[in-house]
N, C-alpha and C positions, 0 to 999 in steps of 0.2 A: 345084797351082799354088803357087810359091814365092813370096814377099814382093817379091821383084827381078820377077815377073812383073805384079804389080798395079799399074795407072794409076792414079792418084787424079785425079777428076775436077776438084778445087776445091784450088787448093793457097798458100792466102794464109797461112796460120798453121797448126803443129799448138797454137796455145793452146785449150783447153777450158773456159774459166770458163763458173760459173753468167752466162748472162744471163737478162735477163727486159726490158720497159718501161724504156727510160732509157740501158740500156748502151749502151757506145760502144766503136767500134775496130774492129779487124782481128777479132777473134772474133767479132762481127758480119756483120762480111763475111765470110768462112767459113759462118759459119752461113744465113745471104742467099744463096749461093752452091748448098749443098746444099740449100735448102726450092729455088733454084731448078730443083734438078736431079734432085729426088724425085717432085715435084708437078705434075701435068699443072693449065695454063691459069695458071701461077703467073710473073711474069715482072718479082721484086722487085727494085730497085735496090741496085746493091751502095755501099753508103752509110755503110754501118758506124753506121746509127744503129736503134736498137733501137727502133720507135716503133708504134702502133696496125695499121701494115700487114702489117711482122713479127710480132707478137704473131699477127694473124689469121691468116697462111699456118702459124704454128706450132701453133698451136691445131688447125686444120686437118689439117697434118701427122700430129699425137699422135693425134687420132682417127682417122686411119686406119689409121695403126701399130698402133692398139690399144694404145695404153699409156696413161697417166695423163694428162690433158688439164687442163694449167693453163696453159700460154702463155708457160714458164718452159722454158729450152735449158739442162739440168740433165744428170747421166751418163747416164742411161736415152735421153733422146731425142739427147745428143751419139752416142752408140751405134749406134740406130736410124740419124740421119742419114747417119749413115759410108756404113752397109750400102746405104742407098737411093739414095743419089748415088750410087754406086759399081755400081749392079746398072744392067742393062741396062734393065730395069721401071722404071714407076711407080708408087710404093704407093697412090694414087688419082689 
């Protein structure tokens, strides 16, 4: 499969920054968009604000993925997301 073949599920920004609690913007939604599309039963508003309900599906998230579980949308889990909004699956 070539790059021209791949759909991306979620396509409000390629921005990446660290978020965590507090951020705001389009990296948020992004990030809102693939926990919504990784995660069965998960069905967050794309709001672009970074607040207690994002932290929880991300926490969430990390744990399933199996990677480092702080609640913080950093390279590991910007990574992780890509792959899992993008796969036909849900990581949990």
């Amino acid at each position: 499969m070539t790059d021209a073949t791949l759909t991306q599920r979620c396509t409000i920004t390629d921005a990446r920054p660290v978020l965590k609690q507090g951020s705001k913007g389009d990296a948020v939604k992004q990030a809102q968009c693939y926990l919504n599309t990784s995660l069965t039963a998960t069905d967050l508003v794309l709001d672009g604000d970074f607040g207690p309900v994002t932290e929880a599906a991300t926490r969430r998230f990390q744990t399933c993925a199996k990677i480092t579980v702080d609640g913080v949308i950093g390279a590991q889990t910007w990574s992780f997301l890509t792959f899992w909004s993008n796969s036909p699956d849900f990581v949990c």
